[in-house]
BADREN-793183 format. One line per field, with one value per residue (C-alpha): residue number from 1; residue in three letters; x, y, z. Coordinates in Angstrom, 1 decimal. Example, Ala and Ser with C-alpha at 12.3 -4.5 7.8 and 13.67 -1.06 7.14 Angstrom:
// residues 2
num = c(1,2);
residu = c(ALA,SER);
east = c(12.3,13.7);
north = c(-4.5,-1.1);
up = c(7.8,7.1);
***
This chain:
// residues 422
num = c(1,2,3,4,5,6,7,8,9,10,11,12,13,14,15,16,17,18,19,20,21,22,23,24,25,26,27,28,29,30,31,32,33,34,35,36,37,38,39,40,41,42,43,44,45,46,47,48,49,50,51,52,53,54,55,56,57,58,59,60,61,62,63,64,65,66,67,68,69,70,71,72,73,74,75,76,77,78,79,80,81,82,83,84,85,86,87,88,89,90,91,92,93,94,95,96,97,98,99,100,101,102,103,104,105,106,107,108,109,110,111,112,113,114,115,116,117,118,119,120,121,122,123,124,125,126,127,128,129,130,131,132,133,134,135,136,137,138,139,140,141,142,143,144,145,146,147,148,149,150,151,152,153,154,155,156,157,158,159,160,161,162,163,164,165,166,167,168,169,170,171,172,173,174,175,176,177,178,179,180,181,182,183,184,185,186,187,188,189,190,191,192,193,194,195,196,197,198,199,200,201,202,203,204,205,206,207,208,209,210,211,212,213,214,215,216,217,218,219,220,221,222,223,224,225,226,227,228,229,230,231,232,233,234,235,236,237,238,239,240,241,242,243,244,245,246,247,248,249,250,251,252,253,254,255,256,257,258,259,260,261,262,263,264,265,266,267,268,269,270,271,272,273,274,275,276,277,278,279,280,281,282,283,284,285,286,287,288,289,290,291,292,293,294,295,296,297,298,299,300,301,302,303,304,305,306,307,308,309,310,311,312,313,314,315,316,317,318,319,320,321,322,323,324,325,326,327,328,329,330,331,332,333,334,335,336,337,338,339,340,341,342,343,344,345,346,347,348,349,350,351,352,353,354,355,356,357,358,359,360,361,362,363,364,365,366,367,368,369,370,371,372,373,374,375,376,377,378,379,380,381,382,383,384,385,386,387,388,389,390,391,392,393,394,395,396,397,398,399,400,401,402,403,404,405,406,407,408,409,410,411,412,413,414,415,416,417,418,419,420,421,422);
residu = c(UNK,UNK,UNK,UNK,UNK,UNK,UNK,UNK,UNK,UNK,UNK,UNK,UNK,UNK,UNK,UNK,UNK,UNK,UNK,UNK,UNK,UNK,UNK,UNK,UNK,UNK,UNK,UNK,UNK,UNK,UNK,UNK,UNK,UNK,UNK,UNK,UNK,UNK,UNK,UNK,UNK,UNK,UNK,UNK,UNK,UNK,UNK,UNK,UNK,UNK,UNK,UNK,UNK,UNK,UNK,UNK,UNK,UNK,UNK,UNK,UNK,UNK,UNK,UNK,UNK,UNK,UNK,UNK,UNK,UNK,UNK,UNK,UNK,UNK,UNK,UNK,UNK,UNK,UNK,UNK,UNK,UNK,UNK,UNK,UNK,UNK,UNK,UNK,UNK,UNK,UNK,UNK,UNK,UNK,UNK,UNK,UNK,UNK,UNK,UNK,UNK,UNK,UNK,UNK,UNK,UNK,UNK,UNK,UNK,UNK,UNK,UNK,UNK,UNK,UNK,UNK,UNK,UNK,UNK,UNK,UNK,UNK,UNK,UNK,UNK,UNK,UNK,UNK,UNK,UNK,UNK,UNK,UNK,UNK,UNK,UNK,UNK,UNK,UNK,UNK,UNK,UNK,UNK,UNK,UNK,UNK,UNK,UNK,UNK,UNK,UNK,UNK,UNK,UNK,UNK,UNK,UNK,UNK,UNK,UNK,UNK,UNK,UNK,UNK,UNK,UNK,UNK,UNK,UNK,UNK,UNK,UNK,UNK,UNK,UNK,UNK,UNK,UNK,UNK,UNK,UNK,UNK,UNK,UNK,UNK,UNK,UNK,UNK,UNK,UNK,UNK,UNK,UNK,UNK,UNK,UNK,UNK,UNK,UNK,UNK,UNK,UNK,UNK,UNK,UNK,UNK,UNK,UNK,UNK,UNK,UNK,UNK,UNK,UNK,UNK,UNK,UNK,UNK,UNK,UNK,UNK,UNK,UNK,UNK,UNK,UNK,UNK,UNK,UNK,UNK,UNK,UNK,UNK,UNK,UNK,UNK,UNK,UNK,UNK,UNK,UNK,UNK,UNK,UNK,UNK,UNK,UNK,UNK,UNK,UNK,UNK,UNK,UNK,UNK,UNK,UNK,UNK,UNK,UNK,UNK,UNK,UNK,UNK,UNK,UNK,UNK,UNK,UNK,UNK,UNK,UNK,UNK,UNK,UNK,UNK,UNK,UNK,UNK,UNK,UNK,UNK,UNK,UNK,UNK,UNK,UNK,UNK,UNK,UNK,UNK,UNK,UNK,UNK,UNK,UNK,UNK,UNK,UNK,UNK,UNK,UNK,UNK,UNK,UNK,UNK,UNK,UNK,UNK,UNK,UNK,UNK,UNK,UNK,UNK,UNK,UNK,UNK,UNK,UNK,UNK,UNK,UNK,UNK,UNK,UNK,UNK,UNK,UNK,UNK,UNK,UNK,UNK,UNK,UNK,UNK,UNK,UNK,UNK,UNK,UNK,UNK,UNK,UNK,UNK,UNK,UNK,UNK,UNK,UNK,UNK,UNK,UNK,UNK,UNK,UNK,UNK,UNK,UNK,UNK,UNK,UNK,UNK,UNK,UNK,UNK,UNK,UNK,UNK,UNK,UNK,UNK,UNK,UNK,UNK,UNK,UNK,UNK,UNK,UNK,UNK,UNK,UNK,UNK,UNK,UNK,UNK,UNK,UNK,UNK,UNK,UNK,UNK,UNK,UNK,UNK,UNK,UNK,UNK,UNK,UNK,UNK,UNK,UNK,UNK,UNK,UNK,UNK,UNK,UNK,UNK,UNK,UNK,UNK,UNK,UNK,UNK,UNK,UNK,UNK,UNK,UNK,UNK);
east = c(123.4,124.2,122.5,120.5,120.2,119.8,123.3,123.1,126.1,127.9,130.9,129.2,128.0,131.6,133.0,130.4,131.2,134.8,135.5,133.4,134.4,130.8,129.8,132.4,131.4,128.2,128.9,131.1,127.5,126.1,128.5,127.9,124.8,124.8,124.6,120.8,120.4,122.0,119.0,119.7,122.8,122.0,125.1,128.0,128.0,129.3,132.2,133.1,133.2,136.5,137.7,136.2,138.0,141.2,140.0,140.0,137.2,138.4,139.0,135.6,133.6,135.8,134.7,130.7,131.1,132.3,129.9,127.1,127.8,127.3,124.0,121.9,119.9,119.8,116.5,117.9,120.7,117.9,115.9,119.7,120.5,117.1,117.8,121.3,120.7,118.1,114.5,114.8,116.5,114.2,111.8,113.5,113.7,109.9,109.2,110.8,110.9,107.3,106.8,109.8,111.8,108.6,110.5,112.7,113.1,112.6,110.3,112.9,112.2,110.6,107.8,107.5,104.7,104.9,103.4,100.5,99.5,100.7,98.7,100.5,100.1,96.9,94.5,92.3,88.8,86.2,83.5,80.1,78.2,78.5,75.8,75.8,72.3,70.8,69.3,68.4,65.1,61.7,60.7,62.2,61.2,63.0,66.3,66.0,65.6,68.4,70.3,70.0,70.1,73.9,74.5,73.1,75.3,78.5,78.6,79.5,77.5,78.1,75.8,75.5,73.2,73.5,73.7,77.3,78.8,81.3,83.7,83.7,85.1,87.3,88.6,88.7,90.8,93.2,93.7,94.9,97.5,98.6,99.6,100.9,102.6,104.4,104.6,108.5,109.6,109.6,106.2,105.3,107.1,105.2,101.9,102.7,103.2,99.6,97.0,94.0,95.4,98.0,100.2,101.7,104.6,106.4,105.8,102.1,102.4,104.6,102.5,104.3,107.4,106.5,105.9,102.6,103.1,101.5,101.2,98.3,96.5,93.9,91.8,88.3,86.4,82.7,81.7,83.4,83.9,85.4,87.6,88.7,90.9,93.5,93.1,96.2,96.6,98.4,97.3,95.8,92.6,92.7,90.2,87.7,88.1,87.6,85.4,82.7,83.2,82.4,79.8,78.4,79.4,78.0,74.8,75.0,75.9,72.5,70.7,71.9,71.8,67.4,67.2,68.6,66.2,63.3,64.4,65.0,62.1,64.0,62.5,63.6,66.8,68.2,71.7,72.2,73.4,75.5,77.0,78.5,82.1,83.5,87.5,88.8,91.2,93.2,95.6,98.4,99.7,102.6,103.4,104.6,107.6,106.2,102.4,102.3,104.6,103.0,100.0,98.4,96.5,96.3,92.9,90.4,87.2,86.1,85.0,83.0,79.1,79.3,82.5,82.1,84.6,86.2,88.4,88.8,89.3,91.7,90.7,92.4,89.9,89.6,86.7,86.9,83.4,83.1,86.5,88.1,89.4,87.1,88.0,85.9,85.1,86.4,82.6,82.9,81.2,80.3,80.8,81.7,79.6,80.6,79.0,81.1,81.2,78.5,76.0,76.5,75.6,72.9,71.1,72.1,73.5,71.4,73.7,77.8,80.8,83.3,86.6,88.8,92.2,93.7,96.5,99.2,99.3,102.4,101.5,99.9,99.7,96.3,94.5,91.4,89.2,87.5,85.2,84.5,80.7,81.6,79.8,81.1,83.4,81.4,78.2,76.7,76.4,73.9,71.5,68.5,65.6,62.9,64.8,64.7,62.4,62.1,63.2,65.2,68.0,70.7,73.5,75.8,76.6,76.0,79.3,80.7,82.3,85.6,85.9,84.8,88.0,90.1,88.9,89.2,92.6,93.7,91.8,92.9,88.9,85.9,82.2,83.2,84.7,81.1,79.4,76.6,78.2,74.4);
north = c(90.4,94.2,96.1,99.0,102.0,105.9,107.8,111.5,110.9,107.9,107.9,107.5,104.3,103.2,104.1,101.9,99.1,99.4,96.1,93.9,92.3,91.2,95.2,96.4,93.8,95.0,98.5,97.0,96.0,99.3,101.0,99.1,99.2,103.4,103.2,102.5,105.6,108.2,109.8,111.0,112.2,114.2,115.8,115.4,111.5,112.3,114.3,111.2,108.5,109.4,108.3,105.3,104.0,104.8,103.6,99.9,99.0,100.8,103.8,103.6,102.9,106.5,108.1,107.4,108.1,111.5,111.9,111.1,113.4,116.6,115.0,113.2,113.7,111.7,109.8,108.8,107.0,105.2,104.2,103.2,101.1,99.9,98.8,97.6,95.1,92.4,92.6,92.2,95.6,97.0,95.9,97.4,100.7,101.0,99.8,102.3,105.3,104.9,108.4,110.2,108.0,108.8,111.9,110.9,112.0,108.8,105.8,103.0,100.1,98.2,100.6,100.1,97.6,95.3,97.0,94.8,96.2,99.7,102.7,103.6,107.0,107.1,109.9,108.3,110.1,111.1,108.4,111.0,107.9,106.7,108.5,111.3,110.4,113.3,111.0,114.2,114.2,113.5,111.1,107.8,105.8,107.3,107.6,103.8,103.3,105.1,102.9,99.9,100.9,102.2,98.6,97.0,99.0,100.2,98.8,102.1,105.5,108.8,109.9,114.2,115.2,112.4,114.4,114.4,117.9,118.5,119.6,116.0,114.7,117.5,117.1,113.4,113.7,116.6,114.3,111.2,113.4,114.6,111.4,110.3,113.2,114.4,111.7,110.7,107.5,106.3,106.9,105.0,101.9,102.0,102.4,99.6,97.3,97.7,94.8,95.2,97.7,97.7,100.2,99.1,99.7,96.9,93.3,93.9,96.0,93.7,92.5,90.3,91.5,95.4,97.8,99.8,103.8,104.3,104.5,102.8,102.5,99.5,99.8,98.1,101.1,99.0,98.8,101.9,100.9,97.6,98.9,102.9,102.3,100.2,103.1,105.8,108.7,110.9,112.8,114.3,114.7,110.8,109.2,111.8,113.3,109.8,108.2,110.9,110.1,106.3,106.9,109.0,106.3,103.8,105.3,106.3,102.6,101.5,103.9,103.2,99.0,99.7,101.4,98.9,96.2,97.9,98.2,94.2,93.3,91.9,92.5,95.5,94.7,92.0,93.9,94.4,91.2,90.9,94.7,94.1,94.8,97.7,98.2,101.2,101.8,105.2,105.4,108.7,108.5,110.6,112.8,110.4,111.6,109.2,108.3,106.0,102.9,102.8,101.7,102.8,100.0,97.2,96.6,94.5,93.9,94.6,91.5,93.7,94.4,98.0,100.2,103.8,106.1,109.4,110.9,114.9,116.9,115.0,112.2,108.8,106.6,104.2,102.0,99.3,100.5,97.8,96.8,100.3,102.5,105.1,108.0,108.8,112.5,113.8,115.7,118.0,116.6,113.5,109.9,107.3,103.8,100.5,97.1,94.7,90.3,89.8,92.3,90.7,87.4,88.4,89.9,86.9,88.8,91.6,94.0,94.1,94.0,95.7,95.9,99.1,100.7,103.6,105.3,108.3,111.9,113.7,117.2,116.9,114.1,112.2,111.2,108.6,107.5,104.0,102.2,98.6,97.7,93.2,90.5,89.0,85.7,83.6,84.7,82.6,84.4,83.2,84.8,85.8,83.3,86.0,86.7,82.9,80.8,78.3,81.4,82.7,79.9,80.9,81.5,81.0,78.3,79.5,79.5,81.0,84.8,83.6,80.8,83.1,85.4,82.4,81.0,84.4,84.9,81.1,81.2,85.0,85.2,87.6,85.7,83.2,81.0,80.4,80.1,77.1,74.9,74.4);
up = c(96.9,96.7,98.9,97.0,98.7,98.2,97.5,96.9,94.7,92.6,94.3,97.6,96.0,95.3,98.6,100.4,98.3,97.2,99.0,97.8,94.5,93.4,93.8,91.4,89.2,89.5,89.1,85.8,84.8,85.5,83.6,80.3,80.6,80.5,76.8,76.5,79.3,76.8,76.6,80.1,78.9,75.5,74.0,77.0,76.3,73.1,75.1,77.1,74.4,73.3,77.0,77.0,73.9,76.0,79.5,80.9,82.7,86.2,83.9,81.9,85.6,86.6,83.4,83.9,87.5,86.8,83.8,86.7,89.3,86.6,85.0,87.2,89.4,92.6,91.4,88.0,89.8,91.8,88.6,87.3,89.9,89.9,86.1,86.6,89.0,89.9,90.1,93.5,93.8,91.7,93.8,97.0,95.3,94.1,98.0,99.6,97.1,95.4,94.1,94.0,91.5,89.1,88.2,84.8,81.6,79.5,80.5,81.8,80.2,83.3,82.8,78.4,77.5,74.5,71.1,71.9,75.0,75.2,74.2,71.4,69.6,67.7,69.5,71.4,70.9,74.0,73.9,73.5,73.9,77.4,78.8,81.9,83.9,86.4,89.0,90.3,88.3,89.1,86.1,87.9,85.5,82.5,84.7,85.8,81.9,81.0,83.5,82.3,78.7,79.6,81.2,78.3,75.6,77.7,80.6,81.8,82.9,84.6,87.3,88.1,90.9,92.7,96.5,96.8,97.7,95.4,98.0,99.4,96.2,96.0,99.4,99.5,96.0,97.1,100.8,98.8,96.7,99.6,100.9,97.6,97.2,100.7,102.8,103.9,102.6,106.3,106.5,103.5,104.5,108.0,106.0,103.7,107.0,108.5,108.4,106.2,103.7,100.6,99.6,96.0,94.0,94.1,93.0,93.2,90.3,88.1,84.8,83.0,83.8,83.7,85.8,85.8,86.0,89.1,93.1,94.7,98.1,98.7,102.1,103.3,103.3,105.1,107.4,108.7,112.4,111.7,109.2,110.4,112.5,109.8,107.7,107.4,110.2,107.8,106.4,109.6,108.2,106.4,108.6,108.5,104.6,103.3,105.9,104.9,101.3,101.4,103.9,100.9,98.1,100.5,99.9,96.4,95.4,97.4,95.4,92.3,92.9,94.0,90.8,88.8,90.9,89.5,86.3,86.2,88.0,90.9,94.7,96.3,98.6,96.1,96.4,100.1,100.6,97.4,98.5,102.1,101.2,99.9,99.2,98.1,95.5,95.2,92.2,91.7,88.2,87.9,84.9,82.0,79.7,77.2,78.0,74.5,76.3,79.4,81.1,84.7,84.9,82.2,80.6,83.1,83.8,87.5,89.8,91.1,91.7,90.6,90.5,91.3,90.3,90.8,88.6,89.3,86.2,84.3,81.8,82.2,81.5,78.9,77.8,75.0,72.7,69.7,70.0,69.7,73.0,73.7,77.0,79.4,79.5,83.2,83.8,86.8,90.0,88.4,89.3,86.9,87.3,85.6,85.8,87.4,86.6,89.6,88.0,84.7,86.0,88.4,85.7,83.7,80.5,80.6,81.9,80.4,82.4,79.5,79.6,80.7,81.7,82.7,80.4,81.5,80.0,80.1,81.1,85.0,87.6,87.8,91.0,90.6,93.5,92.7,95.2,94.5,96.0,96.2,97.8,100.9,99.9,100.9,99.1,96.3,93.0,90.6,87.5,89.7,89.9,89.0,85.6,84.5,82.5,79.6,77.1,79.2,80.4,83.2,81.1,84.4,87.4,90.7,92.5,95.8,94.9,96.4,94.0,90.9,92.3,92.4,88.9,87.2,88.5,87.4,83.5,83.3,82.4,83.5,83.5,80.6,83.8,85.3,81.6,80.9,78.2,77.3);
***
């Protein structure tokens, strides 16, 4: 199979590879497929076309290579190369050049979702409804209702004064673009190598055959001495920045989960055992030329207990409100919280796990920050006891979290996997 690579130039490309007859073929391939890249190109394709008519195929391979070298830029014949050949090669590229090859001026089509699933054009309005909740106030009992009234309709809610210094979010946000951002691909492959932790960009980000319009880092993020030392060293301040900020969520998450005991009627500490993982999830999305074809992140529900979310100043957010896409407001210093699949069982319907996604915008990159607050694999989620009687029926199986994960992934379902037939 060619070997993909990065050239600074096209003919480099050639040079390397003039000797073997499958690469010219392939580099046959690459130039008749430069038609559908004209947009690259603007006017000055139109200056060539005369010598293709004329050229064989060694002429009209000459006549794009020369075309090349005065238009693009040096990640455009990456993303080509990527498109010419095999999804393998595309997949060596994204591996190896995650962020960089972002920069375009048309979204390839490895990165345009079907008219089904992409965004599309329409203005997407801010949703007004999902509440913002102070749980800084001293009427507990009206904040705890306003909780579960937000799980009950939306499935999502924004927290403010929650104890969180702003400048840890800040900080923890402005340390992850950093390493999205200005760490050397060498780095990045090294980081992608370490046990415990995922950096994506490559097949983990293929959806049916497309590519989602992002770079991502997964870590464990609890308990923090078992799981630290896996984490990345560069940035130099990594380890620190975002230890202190899930030590912070950690306890936000506890706070929010006691609150939402009470409000159920469920005995104080239900949660700690169903909270005793936490993974971490840091998404870049990169300025999009054409935000209306792709997709950060498809539309999901979380497996999750709770999901708490950071997301800077700049919307991205998308919730689906009575089956139209609502955004989430970007509130300064707040903290997005959705109801994951376990909470919507546990509380045995009463609380919604709702779909979402996460779109591009063309103007400015867009750092998120989500921590998922799971049960351990092994732990056996079930509608609490407390919340069931003759009128009120488990609407749920018990079953091991590890086999809901595996189910959900295999049906391509959320709770409806676990659901009483009766």
């Amino acid at each position: 199979m060619l070997e993909v690579r990065r050239f600074r130039h096209l003919d480099d490309f050639v040079r390397e590879n003039e000797g073997d007859a499958r690469a010219r073929l392939r580099l046959l391939g690459f130039a008749i497929c430069w038609t559908g890249f004209e947009v690259f190109l603007g006017s000055r394709c139109s200056r060539e076309r005369g010598r293709r008519r004329t050229c064989g195929s060694v002429g009209f391979v000459s006549a794009v290579i020369s075309l090349s070298r005065r238009t693009l830029k040096p990640t455009h014949f990456q993303l080509f190369i990527a498109m010419a050949n095999e999804e393998e090669d595309l997949k060596a590229i994204m591996e190896k050049h995650n962020t960089k090859w972002f920069n375009v001026e048309c979204v390839p089509q490895c990165f345009t979702f079907s008219k089904e699933e992409r965004p599309g054009d329409a203005p997407i309005p801010i949703c007004n409804k999902i509440p913002v909740i102070d749980l800084g106030k001293s009427q507990k009992i009206e904040t705890i209702k306003q909780l579960l009234q937000a799980g009950q309709e939306f499935g999502f809610f924004q927290v403010i004064n929650h104890g969180i210094l702003e400048n840890v979010a800040t900080q923890t946000l402005s340390t992850f673009e950093e390493f999205f951002n200005n760490m050397t691909d060498e780095e990045k492959v090294n980081v992608a190598s370490r046990k415990g932790w995922i950096f994506t960009g490559s097949e983990e980000e293929v959806k049916n055959g497309v590519h989602l319009w992002r770079d991502n880092i997964k870590h464990p993020c609890h308990p923090l001495d078992k799981c630290m030392q896996s984490w990345p060293d560069k940035p130099a301040t990594y380890r620190e920045v975002v230890g202190r900020y899930v030590a912070e969520i950690r306890m936000l998450s506890l706070t929010i989960l006691e609150l939402i005991c009470q409000g159920l009627g469920i005995e104080s500490g239900y949660f700690n055992e169903q909270s005793e993982v936490q993974l971490l999830s840091a998404n870049n999305y990169p300025a999009c030329p054409d935000p209306s074809l792709t997709l950060g992140i498809l539309k999901h529900f979380d497996p999750s207990l709770i999901t708490i979310i950071y997301q800077g100043n700049v919307s991205g957010l998308q919730v689906l409100v009575d089956g139209k896409w609502m955004c989430v407001e970007a509130v300064p210093n707040a903290f997005v919280v959705n109801i994951g699949n376990q909470l919507e069982i546990i509380s045995n319907g009463k609380l919604r796990s709702v779909e979402h996604r996460a779109v591009t915008n063309s103007k400015e990159a867009r750092t998120s920050i989500a921590i998922f607050v799971n049960p351990t694999p092994n732990s056996i989620v079930e509608p609490a006891k407390v919340l069931l009687n003759d009128s009120n029926p488990p609407l749920y199986k018990s079953i091991l979290y590890k086999d809901f994960i595996n189910a959900s992934k295999a049906f391509g379902a959320h709770t409806d996997v676990i659901q009483n037939d009766s």
